[in-house]
C-alpha positions as CSV (number, residue, x, y, z in Angstrom):
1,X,-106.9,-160.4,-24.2
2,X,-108.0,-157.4,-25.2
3,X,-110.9,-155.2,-25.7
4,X,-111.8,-153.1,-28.9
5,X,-114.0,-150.7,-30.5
6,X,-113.4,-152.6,-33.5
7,X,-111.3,-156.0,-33.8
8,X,-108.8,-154.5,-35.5
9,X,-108.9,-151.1,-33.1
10,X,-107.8,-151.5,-30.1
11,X,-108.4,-148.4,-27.5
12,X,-105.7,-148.1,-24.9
13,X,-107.8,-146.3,-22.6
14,X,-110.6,-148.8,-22.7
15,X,-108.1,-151.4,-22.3
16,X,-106.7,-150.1,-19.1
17,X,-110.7,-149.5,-17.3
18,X,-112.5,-152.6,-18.9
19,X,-113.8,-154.5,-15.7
20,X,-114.6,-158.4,-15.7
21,X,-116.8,-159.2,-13.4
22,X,-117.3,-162.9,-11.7
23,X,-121.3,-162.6,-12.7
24,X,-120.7,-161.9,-16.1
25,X,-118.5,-164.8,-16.3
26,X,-120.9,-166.9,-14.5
27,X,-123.3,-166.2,-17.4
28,X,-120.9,-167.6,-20.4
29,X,-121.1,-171.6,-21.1
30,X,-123.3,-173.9,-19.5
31,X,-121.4,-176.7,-20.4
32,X,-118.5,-176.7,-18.2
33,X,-118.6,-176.3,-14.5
34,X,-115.7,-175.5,-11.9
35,X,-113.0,-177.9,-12.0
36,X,-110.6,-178.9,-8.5
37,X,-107.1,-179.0,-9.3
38,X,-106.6,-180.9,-6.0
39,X,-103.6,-178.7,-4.7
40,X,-103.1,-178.2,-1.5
41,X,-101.6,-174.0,-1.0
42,X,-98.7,-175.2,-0.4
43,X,-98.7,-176.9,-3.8
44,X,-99.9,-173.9,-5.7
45,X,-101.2,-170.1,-5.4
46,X,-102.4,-168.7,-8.1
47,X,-101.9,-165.2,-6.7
48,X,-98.1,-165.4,-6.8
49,X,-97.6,-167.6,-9.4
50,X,-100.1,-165.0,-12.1
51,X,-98.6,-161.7,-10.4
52,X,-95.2,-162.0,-11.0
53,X,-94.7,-161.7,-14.6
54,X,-94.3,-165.0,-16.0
55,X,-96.9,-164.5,-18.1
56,X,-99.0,-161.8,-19.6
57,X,-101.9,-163.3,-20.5
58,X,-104.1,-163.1,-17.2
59,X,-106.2,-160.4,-15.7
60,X,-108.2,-159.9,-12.2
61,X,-111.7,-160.6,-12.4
62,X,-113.7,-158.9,-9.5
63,X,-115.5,-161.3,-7.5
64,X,-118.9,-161.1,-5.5
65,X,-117.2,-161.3,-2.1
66,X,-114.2,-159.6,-0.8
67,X,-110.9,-161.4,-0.3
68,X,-110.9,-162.4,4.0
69,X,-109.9,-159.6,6.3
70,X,-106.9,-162.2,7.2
71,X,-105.1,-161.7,4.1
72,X,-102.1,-160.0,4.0
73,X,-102.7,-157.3,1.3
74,X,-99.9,-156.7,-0.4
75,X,-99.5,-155.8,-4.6
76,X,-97.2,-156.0,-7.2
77,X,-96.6,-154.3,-10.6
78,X,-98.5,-157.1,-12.2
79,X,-101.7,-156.7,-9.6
80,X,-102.9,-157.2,-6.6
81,X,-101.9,-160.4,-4.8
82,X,-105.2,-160.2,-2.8
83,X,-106.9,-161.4,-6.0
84,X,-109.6,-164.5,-6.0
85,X,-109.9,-165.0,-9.5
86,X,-108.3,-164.8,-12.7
87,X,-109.3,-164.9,-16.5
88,X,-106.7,-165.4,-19.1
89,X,-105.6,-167.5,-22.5
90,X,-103.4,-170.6,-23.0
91,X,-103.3,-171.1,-26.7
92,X,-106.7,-171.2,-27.8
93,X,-108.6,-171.7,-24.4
94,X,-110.1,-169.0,-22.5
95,X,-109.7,-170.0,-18.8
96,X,-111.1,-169.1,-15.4
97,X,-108.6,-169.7,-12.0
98,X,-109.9,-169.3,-8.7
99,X,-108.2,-169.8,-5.8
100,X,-109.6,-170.6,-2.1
101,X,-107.6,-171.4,1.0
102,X,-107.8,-175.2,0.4
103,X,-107.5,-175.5,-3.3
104,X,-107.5,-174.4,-6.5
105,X,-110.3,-174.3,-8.8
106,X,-110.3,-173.8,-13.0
107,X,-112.9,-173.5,-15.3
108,X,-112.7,-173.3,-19.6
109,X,-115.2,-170.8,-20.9
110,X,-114.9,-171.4,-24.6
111,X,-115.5,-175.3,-24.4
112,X,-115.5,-177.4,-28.3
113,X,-117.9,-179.8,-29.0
114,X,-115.7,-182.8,-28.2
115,X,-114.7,-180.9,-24.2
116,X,-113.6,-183.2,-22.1
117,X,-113.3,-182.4,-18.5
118,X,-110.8,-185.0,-17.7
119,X,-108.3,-183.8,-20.1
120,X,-108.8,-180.0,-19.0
121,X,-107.7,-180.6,-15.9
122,X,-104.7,-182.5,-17.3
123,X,-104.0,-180.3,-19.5
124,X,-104.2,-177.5,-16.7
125,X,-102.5,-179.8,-14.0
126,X,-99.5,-179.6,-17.0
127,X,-99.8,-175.6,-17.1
128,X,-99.1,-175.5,-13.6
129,X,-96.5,-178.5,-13.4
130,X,-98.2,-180.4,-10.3
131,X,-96.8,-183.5,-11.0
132,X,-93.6,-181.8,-9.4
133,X,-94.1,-181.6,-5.1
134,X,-93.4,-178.3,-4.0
135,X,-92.1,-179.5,-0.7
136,X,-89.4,-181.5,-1.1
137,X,-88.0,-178.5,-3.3
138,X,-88.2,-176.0,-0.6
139,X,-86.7,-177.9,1.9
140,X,-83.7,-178.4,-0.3
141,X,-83.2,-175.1,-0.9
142,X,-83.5,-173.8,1.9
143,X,-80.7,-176.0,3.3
144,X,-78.7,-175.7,0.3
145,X,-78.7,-171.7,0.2
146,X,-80.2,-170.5,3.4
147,X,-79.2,-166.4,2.7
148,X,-81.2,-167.1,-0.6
149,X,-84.3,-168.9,0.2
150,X,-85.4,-168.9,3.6
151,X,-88.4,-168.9,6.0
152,X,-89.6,-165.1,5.4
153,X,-89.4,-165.9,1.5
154,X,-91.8,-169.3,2.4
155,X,-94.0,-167.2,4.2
156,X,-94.5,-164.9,1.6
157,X,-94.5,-167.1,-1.4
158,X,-96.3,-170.7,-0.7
159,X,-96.9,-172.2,-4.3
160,X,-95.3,-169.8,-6.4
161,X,-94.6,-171.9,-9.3
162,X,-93.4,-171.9,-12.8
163,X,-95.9,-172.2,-16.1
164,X,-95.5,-174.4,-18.3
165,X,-95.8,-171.7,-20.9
166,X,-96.0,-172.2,-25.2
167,X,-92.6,-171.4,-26.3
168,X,-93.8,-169.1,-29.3
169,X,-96.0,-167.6,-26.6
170,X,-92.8,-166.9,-24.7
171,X,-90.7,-166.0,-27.0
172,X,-93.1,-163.0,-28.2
173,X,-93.1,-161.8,-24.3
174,X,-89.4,-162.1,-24.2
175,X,-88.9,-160.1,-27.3
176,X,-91.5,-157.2,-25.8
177,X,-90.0,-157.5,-22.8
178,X,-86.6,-155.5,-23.4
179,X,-86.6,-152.1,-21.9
180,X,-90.4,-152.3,-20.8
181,X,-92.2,-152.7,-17.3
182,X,-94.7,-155.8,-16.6
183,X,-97.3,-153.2,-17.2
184,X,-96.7,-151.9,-20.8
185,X,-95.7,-155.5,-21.7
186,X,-99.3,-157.0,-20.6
187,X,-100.3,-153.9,-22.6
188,X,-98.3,-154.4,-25.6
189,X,-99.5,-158.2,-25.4
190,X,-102.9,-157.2,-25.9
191,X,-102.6,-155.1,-28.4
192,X,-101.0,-157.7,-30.6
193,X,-103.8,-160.0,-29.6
194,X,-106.2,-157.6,-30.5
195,X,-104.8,-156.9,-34.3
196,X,-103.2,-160.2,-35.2
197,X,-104.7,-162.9,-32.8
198,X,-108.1,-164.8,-33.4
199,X,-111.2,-163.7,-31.5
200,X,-112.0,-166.3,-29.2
201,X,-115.0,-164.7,-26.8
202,X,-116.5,-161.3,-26.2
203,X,-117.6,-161.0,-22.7
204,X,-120.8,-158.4,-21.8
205,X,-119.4,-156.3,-18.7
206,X,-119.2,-152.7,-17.2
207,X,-116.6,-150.7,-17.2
208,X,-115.4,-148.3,-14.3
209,X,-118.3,-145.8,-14.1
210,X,-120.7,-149.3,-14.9
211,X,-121.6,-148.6,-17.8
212,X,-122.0,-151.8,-20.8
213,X,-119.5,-152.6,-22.5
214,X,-118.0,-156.0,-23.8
215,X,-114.6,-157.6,-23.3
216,X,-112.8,-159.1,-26.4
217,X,-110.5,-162.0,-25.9
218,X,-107.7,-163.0,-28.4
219,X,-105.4,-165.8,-29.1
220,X,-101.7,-164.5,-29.9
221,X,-101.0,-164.5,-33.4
222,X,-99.5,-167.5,-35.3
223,X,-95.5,-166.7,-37.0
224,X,-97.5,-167.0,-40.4
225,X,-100.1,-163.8,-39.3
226,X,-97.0,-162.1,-38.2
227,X,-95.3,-163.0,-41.2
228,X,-97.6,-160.6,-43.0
229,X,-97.4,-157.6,-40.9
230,X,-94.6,-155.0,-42.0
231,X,-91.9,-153.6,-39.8
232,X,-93.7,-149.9,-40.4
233,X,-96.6,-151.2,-38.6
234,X,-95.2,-153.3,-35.7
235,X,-93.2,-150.3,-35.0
236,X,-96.5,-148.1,-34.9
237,X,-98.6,-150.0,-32.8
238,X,-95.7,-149.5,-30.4
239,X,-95.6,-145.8,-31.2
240,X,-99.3,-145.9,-29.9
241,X,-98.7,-147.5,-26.8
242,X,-96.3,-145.4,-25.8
């Protein structure tokens, strides 16, 4: 994801300020509607499984309403883990994640003709690995290596899980990753989103000081865009981010 003055200019500051706001989403496609993933928060949280830098591919989108008072807040480098919603890309889908104290809700922004809710969630149910139980998993742990995983660690973690990520996805992170924070990596992700990826939705928002501006999202490059790109300019788009 990333947002640009042109697509093929991305503008770091702009990057760093761009707001997405819950109503603008709210405005994109009318033909999909909020989906339950049926897990429990034990199962999953969204706002320690997004925050931790499995992925870089997800940003906070401010909501109408404030998290409850009862929240612990607490951040991380990735964001703040007092976070309702989320809005990110998994392959060529542009997805919305809420999460509530009961469940957890998704929603696909950038439907096809042949959308079929049924096999979003699926397909989302197989992002988040639900078909493995959480439970049984903690309890085994925690008796196998007490010192390691304990009842402070459950307390602060319920449902931290781990994606079911696309490998050249990964790889691309992993490769960015050496020598960098969670911060510049989501950055550097973006960037090569914004130059080599496909456009896949521009979102009317405001930035900080509320004035209009849109919101570009991008796919990751294939290996063949990437193909074509020089080692001069992969090693000046990092220069720039620097």
């Amino acid at each position: 994801m990333a947002e640009s003055a042109t697509p093929n200019t991305p503008n770091k500051s702009k990057l760093a300020t761009s707001v997405v706001h819950q109503a603008d989403t709210d405005k994109l496609s009318t033909k999909t509607i909020w989906c339950d993933l049926c897990s429990s928060p034990t199962e999953l949280r969204a706002s320690v499984t997004l925050t931790t830098g499995q992925s870089f591919n997800w940003r906070e989108v401010t909501v109408a309403s404030p998290p409850s008072p009862s929240k612990v807040t607490t951040t991380t480098a990735w964001g703040s883990l007092t976070a309702m919603m989320w809005l990110g890309t998994i392959s060529s889908r542009v997805v919305l994640v809420r999460e509530t104290p009961a469940t957890t809700f998704v929603r696909l922004l950038n439907p096809s003709p042949d959308y079929n809710q049924i096999e979003f969630v699926s397909f989302m149910r197989a992002y988040f690995q639900l078909e493995i139980p959480l439970e049984p998993l903690y309890t085994k742990w925690t008796a196998d290596a007490p010192t390691l995983f304990n009842d402070e660690i459950l307390r602060r973690l319920p449902g931290v899980r781990v994606l079911a990520q696309d490998p050249w996805e990964t790889l691309l992170c992993f490769i960015t990753s050496s020598n960098n924070n969670i911060p510049r990596i989501h950055l550097l992700m973006e960037t090569l989103r914004a130059k080599h990826g496909e456009l896949l939705l521009t979102i009317p928002t405001k930035n900080e000081s509320e004035e209009s501006t849109e919101v570009k999202i991008y796919s990751y490059p294939t290996l063949e865009a990437l193909a074509q790109v020089t080692e001069g300019e992969f090693r000046g788009e990092r220069a720039t981010m620097s």
